[in-house]
LUMDRENGU-836076 format. One record per residue: residue in three letters; x, z, y of N, C-alpha, C, O in turn. Coordinates in steps of 0.05 Angstrom, whole numbers, plus 32768, in hexadecimal, padded with zeros to 4 digits. Last residue first. Layout:
ALAXZYXZYXZYXZY ...
***
This chain:
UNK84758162865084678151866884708140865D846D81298665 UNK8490819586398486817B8626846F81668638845B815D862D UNK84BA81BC865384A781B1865984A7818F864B84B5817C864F UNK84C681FF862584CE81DD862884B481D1863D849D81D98639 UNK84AE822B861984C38227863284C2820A863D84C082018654 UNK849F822585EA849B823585F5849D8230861184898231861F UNK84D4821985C584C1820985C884B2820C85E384B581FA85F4 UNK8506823085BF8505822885D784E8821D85E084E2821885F8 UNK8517822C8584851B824A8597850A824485B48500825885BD UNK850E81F1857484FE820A857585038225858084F082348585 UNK853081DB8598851981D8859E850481F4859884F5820285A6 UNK856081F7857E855D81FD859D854481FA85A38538820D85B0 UNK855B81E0854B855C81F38558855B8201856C85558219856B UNK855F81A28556855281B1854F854981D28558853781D98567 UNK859B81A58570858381998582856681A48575855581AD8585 UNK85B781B7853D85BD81C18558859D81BE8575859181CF8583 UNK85AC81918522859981AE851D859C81C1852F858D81D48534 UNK85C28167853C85A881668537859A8180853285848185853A UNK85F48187853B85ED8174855085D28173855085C6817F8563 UNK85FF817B85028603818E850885F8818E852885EE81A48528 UNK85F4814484F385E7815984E685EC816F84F085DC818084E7 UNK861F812C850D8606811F851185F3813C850A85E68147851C UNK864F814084F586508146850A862A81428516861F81538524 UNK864A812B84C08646814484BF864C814F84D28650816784D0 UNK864A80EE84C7862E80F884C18630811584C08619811F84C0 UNK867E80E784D8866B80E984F4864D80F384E8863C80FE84F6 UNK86AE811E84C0869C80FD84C1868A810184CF8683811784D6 UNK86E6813684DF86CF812C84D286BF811884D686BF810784E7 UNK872C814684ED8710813784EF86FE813D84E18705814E84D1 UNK8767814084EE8757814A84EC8738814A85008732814E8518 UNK87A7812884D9878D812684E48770813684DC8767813684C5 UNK87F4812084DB87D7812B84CD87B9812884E387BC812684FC UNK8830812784D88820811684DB8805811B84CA8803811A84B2 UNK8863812684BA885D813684C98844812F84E8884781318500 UNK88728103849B886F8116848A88628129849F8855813C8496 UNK885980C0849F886A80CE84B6886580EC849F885080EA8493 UNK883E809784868852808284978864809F84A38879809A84AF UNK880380AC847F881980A68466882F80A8846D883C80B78460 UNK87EF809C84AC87F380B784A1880880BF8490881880D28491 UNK87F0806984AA87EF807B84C087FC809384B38814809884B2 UNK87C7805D847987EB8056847687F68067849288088075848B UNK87958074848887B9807E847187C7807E847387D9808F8472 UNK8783806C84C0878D805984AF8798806F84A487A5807F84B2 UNK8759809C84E98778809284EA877E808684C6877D809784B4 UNK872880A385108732809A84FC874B809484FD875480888511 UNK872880E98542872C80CD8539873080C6851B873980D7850C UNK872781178544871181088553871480EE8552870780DD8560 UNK876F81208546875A8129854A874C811F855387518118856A UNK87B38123852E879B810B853E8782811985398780811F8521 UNK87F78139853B87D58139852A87CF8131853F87D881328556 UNK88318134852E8820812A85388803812D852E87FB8123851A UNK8874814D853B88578153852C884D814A853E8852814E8556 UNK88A981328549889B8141854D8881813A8545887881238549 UNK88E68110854A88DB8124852A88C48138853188C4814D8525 UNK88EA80E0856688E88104856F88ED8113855788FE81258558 UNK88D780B9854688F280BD855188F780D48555890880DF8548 UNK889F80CA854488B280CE852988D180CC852C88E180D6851D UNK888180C08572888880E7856188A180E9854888AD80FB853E UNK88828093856B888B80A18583889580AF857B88AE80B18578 UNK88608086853C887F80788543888E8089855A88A7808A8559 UNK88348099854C884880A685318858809D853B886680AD8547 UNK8827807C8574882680978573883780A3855E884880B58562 UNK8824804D85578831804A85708831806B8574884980708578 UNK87F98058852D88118055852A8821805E853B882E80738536 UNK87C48056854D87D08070854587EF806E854487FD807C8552 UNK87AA8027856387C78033856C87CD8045856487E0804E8571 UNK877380288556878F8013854587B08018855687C5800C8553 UNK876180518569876E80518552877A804685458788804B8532 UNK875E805A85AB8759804685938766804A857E877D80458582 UNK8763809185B88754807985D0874C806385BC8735805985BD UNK876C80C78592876A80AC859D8758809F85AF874080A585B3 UNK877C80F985A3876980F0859F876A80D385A8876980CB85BF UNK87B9811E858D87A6810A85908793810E8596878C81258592 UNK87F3814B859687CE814C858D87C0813585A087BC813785B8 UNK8834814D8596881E8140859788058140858B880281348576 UNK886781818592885081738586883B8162859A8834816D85AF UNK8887818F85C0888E819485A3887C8190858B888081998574 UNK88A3816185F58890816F85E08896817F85D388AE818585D4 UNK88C9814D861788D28165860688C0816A85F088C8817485DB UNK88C78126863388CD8141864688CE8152863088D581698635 UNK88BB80F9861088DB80FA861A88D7811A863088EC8121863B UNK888F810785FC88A4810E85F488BD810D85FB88D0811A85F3 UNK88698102862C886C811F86298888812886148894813D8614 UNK887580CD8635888380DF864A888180FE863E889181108644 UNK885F80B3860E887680A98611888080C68627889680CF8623 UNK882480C2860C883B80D085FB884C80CD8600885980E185FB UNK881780AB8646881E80C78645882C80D38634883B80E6863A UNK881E8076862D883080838643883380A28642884780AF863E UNK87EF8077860B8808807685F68822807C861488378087860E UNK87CA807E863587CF8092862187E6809D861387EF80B3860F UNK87CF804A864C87D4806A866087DC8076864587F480788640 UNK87B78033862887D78029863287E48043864087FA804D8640 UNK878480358618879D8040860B87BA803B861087CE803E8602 UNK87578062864487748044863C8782804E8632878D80648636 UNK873B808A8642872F806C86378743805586378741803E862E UNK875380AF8664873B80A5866E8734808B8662872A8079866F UNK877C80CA8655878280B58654876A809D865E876C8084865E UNK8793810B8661877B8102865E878580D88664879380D18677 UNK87BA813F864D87C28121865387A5811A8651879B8123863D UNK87C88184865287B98175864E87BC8153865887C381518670 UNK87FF81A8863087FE8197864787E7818A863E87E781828627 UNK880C81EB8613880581CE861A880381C48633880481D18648 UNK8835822085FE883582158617882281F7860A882B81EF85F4 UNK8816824685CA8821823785CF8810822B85EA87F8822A85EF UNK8807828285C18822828185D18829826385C98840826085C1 UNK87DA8289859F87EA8284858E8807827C85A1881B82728596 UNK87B3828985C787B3829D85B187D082A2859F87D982B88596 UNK87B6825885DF87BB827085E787BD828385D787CF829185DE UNK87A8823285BD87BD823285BD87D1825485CC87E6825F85C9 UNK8772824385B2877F824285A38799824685AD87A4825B85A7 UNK8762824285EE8754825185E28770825785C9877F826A85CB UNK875E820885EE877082198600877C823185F18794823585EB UNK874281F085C8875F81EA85BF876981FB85D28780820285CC UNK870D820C85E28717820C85CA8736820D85C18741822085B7 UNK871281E8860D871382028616871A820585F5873181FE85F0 UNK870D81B685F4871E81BB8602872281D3860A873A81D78610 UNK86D981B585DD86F581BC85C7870B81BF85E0871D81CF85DA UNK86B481E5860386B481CE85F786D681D085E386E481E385DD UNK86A382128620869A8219860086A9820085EA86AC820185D2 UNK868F81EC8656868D820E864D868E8210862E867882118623 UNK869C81B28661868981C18658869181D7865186A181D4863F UNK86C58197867586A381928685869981AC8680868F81BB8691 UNK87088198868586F181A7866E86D481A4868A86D181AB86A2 UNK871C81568677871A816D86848709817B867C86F88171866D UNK87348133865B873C81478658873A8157866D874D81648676 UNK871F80FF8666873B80FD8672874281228675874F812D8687 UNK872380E18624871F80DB863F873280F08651874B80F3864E UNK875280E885FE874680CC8604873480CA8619873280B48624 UNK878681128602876581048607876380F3860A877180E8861B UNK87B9813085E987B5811485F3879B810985EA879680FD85D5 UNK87E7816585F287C5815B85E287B9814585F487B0814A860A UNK8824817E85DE8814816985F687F6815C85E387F4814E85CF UNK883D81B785E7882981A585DD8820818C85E48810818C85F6 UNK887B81D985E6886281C685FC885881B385E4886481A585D5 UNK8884821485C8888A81F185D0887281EC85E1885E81F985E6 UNK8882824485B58885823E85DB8888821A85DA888F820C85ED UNK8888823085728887824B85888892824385A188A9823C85A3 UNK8888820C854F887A820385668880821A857A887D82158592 UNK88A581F8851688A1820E8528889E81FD853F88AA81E88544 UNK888381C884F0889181D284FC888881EA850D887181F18511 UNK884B81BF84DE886281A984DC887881B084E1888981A184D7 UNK882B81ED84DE883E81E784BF885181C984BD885E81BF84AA UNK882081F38503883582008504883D81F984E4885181FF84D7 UNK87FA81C5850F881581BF851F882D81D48513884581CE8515 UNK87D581D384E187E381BF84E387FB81BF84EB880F81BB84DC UNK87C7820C850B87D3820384F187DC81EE84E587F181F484DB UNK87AB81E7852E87C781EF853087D181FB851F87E981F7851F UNK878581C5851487A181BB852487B181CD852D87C781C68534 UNK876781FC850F877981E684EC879081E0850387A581ED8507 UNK87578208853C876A8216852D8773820B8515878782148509 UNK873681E18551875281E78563876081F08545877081E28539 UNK871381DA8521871C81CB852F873681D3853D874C81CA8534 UNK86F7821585308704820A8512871981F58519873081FD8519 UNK86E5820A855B86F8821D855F87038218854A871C8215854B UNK86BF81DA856186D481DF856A86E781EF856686FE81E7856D UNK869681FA853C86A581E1852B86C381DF854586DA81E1853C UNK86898221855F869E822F854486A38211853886B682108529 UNK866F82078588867F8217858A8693821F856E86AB8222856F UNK864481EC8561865E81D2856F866F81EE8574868181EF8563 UNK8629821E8559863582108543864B81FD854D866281FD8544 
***
């Protein structure tokens, strides 16, 4: 199930990205809040690969390891080399803006993912969107996740 909420996930944002504009061969730049490496087999980062590959778009991974000073640098350099969209994950959300403000000199699409982002944020740029969910329908999915396994697994489990 995390597998297909990820893949849903990659593919709105890039739907998103292609209804902000044509994106064909642009460079992406997808900006982590940690430091974007794939740990896990299946995770959104293989996912957003996954996606972008499908669809012939070039990215660049930016991992910001928890500062948002690094972060808002890396946007600063992926747009002056060219971008052709920006994909978030914030480090802090009260900097979303500072992100729009970047992208909006540019005129380049910005979606924020795995984060809260303010209205007015949103409001402030036509080409500018987010995509998310709430933490109780991530919680629930997670839990039956852990459920489930128990019971396929009972058997097996050592309950010492």
């Amino acid at each position: 199930m995390k597998k297909i909420i990820a893949i849903i996930l990659a593919a709105v944002m890039l739907l998103g990205l292609a209804a902000c504009g044509s994106l064909n061969k642009s460079d992406v730049a997808i900006l982590w809040s940690g430091d974007g490496i794939v740990k896990v087999p299946n995770s959104l980062i293989n996912s957003m690969e996954r996606a972008m590959y499908i669809e012939s778009i070039s990215y660049t991974h930016y991992g910001a390891k928890g500062d948002v000073s690094t972060q808002i640098g890396q946007a600063e350099t992926a747009v002056v080399n060219g971008c052709g969209a920006l994909v978030v994950e914030l480090v802090d959300s009260a900097f979303a803006q500072s992100f729009v403000d970047l992208a909006m000199g540019k005129n380049i699409p910005v979606v924020f993912f795995n984060c809260e982002v303010d209205d007015a944020v949103l409001e402030s740029y036509d080409k500018c969107a987010v995509v998310s969910t709430d933490i109780e329908s991530v919680d629930e999915v997670q839990g039956k996740m852990i459920a489930d396994h128990l019971l396929e697994n009972f058997d097996k489990l050592d309950r010492n």
